[in-house]
C-alpha positions as CSV (number, residue, x, y, z in Angstrom):
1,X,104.7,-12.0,113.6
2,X,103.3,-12.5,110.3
3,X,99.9,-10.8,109.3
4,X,98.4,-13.9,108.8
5,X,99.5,-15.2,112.0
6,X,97.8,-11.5,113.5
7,X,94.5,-13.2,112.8
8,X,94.4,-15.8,114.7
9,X,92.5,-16.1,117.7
10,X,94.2,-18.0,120.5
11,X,96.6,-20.8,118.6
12,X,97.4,-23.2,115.5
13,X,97.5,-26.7,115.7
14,X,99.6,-29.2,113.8
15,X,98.5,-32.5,113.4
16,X,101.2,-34.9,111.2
17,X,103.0,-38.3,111.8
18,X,106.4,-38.5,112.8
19,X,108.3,-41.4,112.5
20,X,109.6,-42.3,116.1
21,X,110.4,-45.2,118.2
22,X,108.1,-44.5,120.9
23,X,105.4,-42.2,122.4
24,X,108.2,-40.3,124.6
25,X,110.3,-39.9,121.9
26,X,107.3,-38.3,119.8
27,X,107.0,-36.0,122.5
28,X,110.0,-34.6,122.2
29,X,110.3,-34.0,118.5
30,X,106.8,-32.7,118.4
31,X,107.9,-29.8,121.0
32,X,111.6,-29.2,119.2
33,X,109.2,-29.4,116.0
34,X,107.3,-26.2,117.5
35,X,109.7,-24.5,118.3
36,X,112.0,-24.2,115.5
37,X,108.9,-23.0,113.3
38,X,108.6,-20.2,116.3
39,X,106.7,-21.4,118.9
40,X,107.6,-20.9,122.1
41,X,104.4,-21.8,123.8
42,X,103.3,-25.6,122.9
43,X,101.5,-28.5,124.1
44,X,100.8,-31.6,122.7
45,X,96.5,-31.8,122.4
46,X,96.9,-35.8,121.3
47,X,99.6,-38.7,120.5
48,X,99.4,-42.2,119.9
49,X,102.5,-44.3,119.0
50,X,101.2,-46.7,116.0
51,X,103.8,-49.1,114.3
52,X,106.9,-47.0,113.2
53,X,105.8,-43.8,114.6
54,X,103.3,-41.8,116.0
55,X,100.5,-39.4,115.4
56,X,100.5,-36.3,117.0
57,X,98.5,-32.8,117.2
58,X,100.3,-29.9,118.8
59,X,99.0,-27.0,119.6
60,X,101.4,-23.6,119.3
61,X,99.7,-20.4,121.3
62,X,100.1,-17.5,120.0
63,X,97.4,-15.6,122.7
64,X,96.7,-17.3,126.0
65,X,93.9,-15.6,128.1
66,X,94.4,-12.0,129.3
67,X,96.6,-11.4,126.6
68,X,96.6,-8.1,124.1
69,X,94.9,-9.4,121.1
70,X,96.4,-7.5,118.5
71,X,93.0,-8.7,116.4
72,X,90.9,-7.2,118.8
73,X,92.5,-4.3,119.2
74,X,93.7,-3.9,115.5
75,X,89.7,-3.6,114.5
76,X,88.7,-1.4,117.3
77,X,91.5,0.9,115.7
78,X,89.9,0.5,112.2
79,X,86.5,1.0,112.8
């Protein structure tokens, strides 16, 4: 994991257009889309299909509840 990527909280959202043919198909590339930049965890927070594609945000996690925060523990360690 990158160190800027240590630093953040819970997740990083994405939010871009992708050209598409429908709202299922915008679906799919926005999940493939997350995972080849390293997500393994993703959900889609919001689409809508608008003329030749559709907007999307996704959300990538990075920390999910009751995980080890390496930013929390990282600062305890440095204080």
């Amino acid at each position: 994991m990158s160190k800027a990527l240590e630093k953040v909280m819970d997740a990083v959202d994405i939010e871009t257009f992708l050209v598409c043919d429908s709202e299922e198909e915008a679906k799919k590339i926005s999940i493939q889309m997350m995972n080849e930049l390293g997500f393994s965890d993703a959900s889609i927070v919001f689409i809508q299909h608008l003329g030749p594609g559709a907007r999307v945000r996704v959300r990538g996690y990075i920390y999910k509840p009751g995980d080890r925060y390496n930013w929390f523990y990282n600062k305890k360690n440095n204080s």
